[in-house]
C-alpha positions as CSV (number, residue, x, y, z in Angstrom):
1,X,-27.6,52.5,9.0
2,X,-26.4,51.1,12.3
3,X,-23.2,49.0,12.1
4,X,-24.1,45.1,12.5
5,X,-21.7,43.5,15.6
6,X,-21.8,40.0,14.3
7,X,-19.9,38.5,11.5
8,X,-22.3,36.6,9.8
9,X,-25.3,39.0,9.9
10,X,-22.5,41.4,8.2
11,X,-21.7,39.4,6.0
12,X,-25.2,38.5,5.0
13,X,-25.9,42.6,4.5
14,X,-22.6,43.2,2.5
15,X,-21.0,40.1,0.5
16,X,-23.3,39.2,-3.0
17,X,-25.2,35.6,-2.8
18,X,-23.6,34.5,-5.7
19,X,-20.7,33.5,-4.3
20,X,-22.0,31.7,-1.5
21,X,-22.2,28.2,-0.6
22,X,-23.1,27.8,3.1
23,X,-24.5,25.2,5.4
24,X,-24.0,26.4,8.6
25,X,-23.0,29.7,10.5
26,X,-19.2,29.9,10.0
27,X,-17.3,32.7,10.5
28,X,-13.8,32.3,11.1
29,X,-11.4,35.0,12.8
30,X,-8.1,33.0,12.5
31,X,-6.2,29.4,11.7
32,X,-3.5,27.3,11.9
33,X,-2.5,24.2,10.8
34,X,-6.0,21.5,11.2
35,X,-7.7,24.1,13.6
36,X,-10.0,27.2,12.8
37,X,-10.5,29.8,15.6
38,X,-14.2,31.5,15.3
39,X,-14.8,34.8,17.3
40,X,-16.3,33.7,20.5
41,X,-12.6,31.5,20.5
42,X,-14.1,28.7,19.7
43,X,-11.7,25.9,18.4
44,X,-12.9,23.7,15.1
45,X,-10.8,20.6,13.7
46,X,-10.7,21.6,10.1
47,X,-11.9,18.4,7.6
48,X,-12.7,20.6,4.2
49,X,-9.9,22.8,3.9
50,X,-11.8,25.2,2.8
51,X,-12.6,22.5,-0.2
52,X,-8.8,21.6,-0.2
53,X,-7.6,25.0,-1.5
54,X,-5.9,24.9,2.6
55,X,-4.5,21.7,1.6
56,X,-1.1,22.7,3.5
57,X,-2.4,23.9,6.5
58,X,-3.5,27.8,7.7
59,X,-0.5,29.8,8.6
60,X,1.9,28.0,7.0
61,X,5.4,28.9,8.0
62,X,7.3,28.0,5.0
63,X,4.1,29.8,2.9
64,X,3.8,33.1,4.8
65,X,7.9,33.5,4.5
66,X,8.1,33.3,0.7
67,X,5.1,35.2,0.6
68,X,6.3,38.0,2.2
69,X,10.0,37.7,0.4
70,X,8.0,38.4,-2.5
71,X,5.9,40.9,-1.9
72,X,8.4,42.9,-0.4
73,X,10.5,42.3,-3.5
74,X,8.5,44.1,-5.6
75,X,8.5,42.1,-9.4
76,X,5.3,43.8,-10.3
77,X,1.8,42.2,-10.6
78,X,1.6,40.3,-13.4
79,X,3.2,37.9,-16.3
80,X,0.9,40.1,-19.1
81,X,3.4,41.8,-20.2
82,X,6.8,41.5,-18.6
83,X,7.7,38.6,-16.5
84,X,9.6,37.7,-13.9
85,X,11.8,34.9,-12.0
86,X,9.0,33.4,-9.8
87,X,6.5,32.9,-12.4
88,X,9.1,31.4,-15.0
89,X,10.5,28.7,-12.3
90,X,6.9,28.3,-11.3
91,X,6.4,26.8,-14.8
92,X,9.6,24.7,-14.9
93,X,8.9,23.3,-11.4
94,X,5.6,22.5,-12.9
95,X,6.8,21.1,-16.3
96,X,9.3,19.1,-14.0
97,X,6.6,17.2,-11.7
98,X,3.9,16.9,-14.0
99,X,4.6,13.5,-16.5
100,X,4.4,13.5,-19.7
101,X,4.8,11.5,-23.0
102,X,6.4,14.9,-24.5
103,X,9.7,16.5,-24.2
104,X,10.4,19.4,-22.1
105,X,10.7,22.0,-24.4
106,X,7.2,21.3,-26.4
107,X,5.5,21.8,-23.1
108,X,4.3,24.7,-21.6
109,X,2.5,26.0,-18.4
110,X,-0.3,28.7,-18.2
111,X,-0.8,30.3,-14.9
112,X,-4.2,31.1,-13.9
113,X,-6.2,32.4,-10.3
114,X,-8.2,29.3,-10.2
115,X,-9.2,25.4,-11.6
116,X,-12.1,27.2,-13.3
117,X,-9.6,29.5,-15.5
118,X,-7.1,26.9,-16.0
119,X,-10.0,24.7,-17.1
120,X,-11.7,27.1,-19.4
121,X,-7.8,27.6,-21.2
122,X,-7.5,24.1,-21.9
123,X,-10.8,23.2,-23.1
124,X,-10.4,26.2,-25.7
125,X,-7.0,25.6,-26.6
126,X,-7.5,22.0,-27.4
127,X,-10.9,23.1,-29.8
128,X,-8.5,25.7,-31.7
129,X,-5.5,22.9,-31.9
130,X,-7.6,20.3,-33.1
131,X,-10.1,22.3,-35.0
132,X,-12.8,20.3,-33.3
133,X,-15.8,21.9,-31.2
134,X,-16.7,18.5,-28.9
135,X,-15.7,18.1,-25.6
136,X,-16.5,14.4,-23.7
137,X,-17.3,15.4,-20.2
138,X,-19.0,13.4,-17.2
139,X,-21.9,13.3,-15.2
140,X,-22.0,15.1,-11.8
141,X,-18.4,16.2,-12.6
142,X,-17.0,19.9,-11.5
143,X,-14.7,22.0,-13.5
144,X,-15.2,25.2,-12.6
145,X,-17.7,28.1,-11.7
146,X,-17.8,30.4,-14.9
147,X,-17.6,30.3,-18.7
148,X,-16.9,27.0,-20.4
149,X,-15.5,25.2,-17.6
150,X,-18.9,25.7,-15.5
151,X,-20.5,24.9,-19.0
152,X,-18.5,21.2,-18.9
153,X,-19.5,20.6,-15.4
154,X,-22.2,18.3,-14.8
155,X,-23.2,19.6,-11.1
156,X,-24.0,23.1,-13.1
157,X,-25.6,22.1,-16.3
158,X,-28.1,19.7,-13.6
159,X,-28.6,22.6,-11.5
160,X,-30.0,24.4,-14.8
161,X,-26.8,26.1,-16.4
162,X,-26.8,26.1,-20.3
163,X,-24.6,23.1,-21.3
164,X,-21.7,23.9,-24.0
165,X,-23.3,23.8,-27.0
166,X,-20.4,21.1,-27.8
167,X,-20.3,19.0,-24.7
168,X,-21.4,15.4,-24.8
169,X,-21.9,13.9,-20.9
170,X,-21.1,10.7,-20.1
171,X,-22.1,8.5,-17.1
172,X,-19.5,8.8,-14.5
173,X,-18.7,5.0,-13.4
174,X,-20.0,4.7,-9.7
175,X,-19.3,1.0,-8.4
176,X,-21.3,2.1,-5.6
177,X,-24.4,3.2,-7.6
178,X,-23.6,1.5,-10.9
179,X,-25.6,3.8,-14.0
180,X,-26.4,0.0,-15.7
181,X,-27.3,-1.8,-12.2
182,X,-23.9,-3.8,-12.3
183,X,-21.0,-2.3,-10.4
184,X,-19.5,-5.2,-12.9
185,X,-20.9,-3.9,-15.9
186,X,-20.2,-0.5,-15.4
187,X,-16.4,0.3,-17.0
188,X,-17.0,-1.6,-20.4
189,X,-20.5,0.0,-20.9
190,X,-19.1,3.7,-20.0
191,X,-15.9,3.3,-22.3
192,X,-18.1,1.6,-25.0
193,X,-20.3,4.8,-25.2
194,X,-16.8,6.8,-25.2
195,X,-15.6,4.5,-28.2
196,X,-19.1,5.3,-29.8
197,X,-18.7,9.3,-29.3
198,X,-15.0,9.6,-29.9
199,X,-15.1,7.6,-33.1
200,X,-17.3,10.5,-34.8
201,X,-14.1,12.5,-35.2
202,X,-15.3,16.0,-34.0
203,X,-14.1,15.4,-30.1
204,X,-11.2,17.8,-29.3
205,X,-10.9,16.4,-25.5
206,X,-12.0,14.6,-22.9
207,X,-12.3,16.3,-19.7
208,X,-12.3,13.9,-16.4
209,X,-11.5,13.9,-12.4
210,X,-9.5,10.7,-11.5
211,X,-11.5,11.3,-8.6
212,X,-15.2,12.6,-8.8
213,X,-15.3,14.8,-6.2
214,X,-17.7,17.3,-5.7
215,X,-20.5,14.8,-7.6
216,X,-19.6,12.5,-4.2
217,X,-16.7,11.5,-4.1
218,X,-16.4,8.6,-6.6
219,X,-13.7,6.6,-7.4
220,X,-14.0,4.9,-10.6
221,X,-12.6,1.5,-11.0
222,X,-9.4,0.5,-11.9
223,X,-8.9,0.6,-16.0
224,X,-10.9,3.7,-16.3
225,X,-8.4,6.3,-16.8
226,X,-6.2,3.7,-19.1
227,X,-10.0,3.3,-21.3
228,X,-9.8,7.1,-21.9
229,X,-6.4,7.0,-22.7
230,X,-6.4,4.5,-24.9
231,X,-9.5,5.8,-27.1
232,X,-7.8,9.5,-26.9
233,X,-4.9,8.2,-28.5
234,X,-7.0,6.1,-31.2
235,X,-9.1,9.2,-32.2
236,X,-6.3,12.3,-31.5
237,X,-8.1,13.7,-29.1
238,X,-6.5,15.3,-26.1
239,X,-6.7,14.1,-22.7
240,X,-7.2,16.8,-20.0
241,X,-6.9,15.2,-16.2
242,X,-8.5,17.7,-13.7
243,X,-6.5,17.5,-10.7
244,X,-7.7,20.9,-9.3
245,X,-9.1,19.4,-5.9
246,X,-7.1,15.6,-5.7
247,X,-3.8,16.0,-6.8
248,X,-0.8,17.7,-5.6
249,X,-0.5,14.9,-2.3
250,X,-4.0,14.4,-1.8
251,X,-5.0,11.2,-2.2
252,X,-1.6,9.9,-0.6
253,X,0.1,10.2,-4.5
254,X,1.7,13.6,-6.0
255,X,-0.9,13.1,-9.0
256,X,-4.2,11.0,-8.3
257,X,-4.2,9.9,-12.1
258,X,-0.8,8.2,-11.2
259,X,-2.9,5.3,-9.5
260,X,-3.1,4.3,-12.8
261,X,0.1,5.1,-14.2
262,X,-1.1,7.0,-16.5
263,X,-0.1,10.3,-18.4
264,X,-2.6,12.8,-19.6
265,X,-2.1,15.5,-22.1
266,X,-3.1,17.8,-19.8
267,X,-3.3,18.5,-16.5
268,X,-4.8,20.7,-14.4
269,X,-4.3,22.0,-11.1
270,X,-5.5,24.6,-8.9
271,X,-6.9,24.8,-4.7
272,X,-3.8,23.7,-2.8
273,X,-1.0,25.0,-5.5
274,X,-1.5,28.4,-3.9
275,X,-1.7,27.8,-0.5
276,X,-4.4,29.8,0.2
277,X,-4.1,32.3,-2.4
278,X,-5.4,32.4,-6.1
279,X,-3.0,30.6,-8.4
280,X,-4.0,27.3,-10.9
281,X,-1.8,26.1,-13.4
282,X,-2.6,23.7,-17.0
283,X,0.6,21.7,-17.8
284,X,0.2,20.7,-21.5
285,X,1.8,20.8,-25.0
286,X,2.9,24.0,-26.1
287,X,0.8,23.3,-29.5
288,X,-2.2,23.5,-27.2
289,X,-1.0,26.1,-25.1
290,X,0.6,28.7,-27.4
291,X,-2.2,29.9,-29.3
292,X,-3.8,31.9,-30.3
293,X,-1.2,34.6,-28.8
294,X,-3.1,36.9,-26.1
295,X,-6.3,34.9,-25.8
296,X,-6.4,34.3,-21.9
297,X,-6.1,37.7,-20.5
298,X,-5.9,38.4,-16.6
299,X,-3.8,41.0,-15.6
300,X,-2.9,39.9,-12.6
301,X,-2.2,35.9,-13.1
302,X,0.9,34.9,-12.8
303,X,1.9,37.6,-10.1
304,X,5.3,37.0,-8.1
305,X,3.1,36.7,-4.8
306,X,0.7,33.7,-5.4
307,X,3.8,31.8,-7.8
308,X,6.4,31.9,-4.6
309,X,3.4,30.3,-2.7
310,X,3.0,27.9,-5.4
311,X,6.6,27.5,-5.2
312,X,6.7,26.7,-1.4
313,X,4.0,24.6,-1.9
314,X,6.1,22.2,-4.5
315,X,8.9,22.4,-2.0
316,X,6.8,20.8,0.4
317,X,6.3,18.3,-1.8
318,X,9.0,17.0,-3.1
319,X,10.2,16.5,0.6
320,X,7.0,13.9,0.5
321,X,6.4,14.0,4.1
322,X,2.7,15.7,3.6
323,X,2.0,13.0,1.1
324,X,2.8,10.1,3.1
325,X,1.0,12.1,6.3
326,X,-1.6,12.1,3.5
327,X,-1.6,8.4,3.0
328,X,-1.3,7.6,6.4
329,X,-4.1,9.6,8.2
330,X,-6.2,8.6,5.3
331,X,-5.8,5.0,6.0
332,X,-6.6,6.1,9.8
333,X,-9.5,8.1,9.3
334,X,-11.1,5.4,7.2
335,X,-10.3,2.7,9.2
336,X,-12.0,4.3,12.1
337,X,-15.2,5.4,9.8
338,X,-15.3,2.2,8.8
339,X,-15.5,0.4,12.4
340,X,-17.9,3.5,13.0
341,X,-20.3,2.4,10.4
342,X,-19.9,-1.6,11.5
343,X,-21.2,-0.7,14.8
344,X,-24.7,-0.8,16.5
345,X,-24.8,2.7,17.1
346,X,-28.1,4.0,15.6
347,X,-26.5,6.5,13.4
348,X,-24.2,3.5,11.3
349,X,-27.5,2.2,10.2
350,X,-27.5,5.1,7.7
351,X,-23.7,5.2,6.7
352,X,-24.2,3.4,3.3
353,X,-20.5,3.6,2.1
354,X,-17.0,5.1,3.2
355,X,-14.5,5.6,0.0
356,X,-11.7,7.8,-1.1
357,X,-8.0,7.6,-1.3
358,X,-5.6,9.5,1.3
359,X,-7.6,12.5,2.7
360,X,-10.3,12.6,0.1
361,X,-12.6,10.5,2.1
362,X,-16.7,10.4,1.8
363,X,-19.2,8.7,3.7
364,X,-22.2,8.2,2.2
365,X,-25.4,8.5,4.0
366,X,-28.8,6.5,3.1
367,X,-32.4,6.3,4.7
368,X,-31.4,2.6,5.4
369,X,-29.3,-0.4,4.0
370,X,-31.8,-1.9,2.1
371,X,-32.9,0.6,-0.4
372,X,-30.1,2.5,0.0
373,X,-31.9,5.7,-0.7
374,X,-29.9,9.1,-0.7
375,X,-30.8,11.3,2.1
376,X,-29.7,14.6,1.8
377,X,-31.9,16.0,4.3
378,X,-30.1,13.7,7.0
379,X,-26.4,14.8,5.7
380,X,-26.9,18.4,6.1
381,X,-28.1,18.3,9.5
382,X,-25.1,16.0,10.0
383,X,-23.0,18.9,8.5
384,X,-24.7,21.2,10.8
385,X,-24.1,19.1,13.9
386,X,-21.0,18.4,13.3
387,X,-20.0,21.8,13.2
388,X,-21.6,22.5,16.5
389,X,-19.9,19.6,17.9
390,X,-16.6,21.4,16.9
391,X,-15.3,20.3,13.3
392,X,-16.1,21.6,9.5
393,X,-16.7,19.7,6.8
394,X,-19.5,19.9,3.6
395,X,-21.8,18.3,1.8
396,X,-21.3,17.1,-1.8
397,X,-24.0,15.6,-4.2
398,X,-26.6,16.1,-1.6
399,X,-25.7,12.7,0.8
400,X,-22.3,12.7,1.1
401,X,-20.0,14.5,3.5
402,X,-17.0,15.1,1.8
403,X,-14.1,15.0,4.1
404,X,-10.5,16.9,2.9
405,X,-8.6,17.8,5.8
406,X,-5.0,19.7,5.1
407,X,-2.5,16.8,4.4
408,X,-0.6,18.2,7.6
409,X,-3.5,17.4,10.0
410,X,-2.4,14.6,13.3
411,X,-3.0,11.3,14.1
412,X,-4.8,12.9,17.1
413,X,-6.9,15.2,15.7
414,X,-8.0,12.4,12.8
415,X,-8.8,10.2,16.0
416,X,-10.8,13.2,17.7
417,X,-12.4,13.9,13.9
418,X,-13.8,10.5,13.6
419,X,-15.0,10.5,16.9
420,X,-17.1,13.9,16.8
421,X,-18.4,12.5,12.9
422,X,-19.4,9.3,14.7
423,X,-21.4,11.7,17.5
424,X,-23.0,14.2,15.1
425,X,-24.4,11.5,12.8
426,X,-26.1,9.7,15.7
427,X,-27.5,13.1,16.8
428,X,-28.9,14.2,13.8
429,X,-30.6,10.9,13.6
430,X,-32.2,11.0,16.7
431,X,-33.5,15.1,16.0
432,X,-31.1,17.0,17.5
433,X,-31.1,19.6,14.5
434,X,-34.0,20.2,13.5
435,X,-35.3,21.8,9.7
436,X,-35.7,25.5,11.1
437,X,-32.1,25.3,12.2
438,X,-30.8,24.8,8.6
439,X,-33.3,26.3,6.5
440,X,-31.4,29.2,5.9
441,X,-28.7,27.6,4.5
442,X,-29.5,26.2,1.3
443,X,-25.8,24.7,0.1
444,X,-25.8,23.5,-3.5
């Protein structure tokens, strides 16, 4: 067979479909910082991150050096059955950043490749703690993309994965398309149906984003994280707070649930800890995280390379300049969407909504005003134009383009960002990519 010259068409002939999630024609040759070099040398401005797990920027300095220290070191491959320095004051760092109501030494840390492993751990070791089989989980909610944590998500089990044969969904509260028509309404009625599940005795957690984010970026209103809380502590079920894609600086906070200063059991976290390479983490008790003994097998998590990324990574954040960049170029970015969407332009008439916190921003986009009808069809040709206009950034819940830049990304680059959104959603209204264009990428 002759060798294929472009990226994309070899990558089409050699790389499974299962693992795919496209919407345009990306290939990437190189990075750094915000930008994303393709092959023809085409610069991008870089507003997913590749869904966050970038957060700190491509070719981190401070990233690349301890990831080298370490692999040259040597410590082996994995935490299975040795372990080493960078893995153990991983966990401390971890135990030391992450809140909690318990005392250091009843906590412990289990070190995974990805949200969707450290998910999958928690969720099991809270059913063999508690001896409970129900999980409370939320509509439209992600928590990973195999095994019980897919079987929890909401995105999946709507797309036609087999639910958890424990899992109970819950409405999501959405002030900006309220489940009971009342964006007042909505925070009683959804912890009201939590009382009424949670009170049956068999939950062993409750599973939540502080942030929805892939089902469109929803932030809940204020009280609903202290609800579950509360009704956890009534009913002794755990509390798992997925923080995989909106904590570690994102949202212009260390931890997103700390908006409402609250502490979970457990929390999760994945995407960003590694800086690019595979490495999640579940802070929790050590009752939930102990045993059984040698039931979360990997053999390579926990290996010295990805924990000294992870490490460098919490280095850079307790010096908090990423999270107030984070906070800062959030407020800038939605400011300028915002004046955007108040605009005559043609394409603001379809902006329905701009919300997020720090640089986990979404614009919402509708057929018009009035009805406020989703229109997915319009946001991924907005995706699609915007990447030919020069930046990256996805779709999530079919009309909403996520936006998650790396918390080091520039005042200039947010102002050019905002401007080339602005341009790409008034030509995709007026036809400039048509349906062949993106019919062969599906997305979700």
């Amino acid at each position: 067979m002759a060798p294929v010259d472009n990226l994309v068409d070899r990558d089409a002939a050699a790389i499974a479909g299962v693992e795919k999630l496209r919407f345009f024609p990306l290939a990437v040759q190189s990075g750094h910082g915000h930008t994303l070099l393709e092959p023809s040398g085409r610069e991008l401005i870089d507003l997913s991150a590749s869904w966050t797990a970038s957060g700190f920027g491509l070719g981190n300095e401070a990233i690349a050096q301890a990831v080298q220290q370490a692999m040259l070191q040597g410590a082996g491959a994995s935490i299975l059955s040795a372990t080493h320095n960078d893995a153990v004051a991983l966990a401390e760092e971890l135990i030391a950043v992450v809140p909690s109501r318990l005392p250091t030494d009843e906590r412990r840390v289990y070190l995974g490749h990805a949200g969707t492993d450290a998910n999958d751990v928690a969720l099991r070791g809270c059913r063999d703690a508690t001896g409970r089989s129900g999980v409370v989980a939320f509509e439209n909610g992600y928590h990973g993309g195999v095994g019980t944590a897919q079987r929890v998500s909401g995105v999946h089990v709507s797309a036609g994965v087999p639910a958890d044969p424990g899992v109970i969904f819950l409405p999501y509260p959405d002030p900006y398309r309220p489940h009971t028509g009342d964006a007042e309404t909505i925070l009683v009625d959804v912890l009201t149906q939590a009382e009424r599940v949670l009170s049956q005795q068999g939950v062993a957690a409750v599973i939540v984003e502080p942030i929805q984010s892939d089902g469109g970026v929803i932030v809940p209103p204020h009280g609903f994280l202290r609800g579950l809380r509360r009704l956890c502590d009534e009913h002794g079920t755990y509390l798992i707070v997925d923080e995989v894609k909106v904590g570690l600086g994102r949202t212009g906070r260390l931890h997103a649930f700390s908006a409402e200063d609250v502490m979970p059991d457990i929390v999760t976290l994945g995407k960003a800890l590694g800086g690019t390479l595979p490495l999640s983490a579940a802070v929790g008790p050590a009752s939930v995280l102990d045993q059984p003994i040698a039931s979360a097998l990997m053999t390579t998590t926990g290996n010295p390379v990805s924990c000294a990324a992870g490490r460098a990574v919490l280095r850079m954040l307790r010096d908090t300049k990423v999270i107030r960049n984070a906070a800062d170029r959030g407020d800038q970015l939605r400011r300028l969407l915002e004046r955007y969407a108040r605009g005559d332009r043609r394409g603001a008439r379809r902006v329905g909504d701009v919300r997020g916190r720090g640089l986990s921003l979404g614009i919402e986009l509708v057929r018009d005003q009035v009805s406020l009808d989703p229109d997915p069809d319009l946001t991924a040709k907005v995706a699609y134009r915007l990447w030919q206009l020069g930046a990256v950034a996805y779709p999530v819940r079919g009309n909403v383009l996520e936006l998650t830049p790396p918390l080091t990304i520039t005042a200039s680059a947010i102002e050019q960002a905002a401007g080339l959104i602005a341009n790409a959603v008034d030509d995709a209204v007026e036809g400039a990519v048509t349906d062949e264009m993106i019919a062969a990428f599906q997305g979700w």
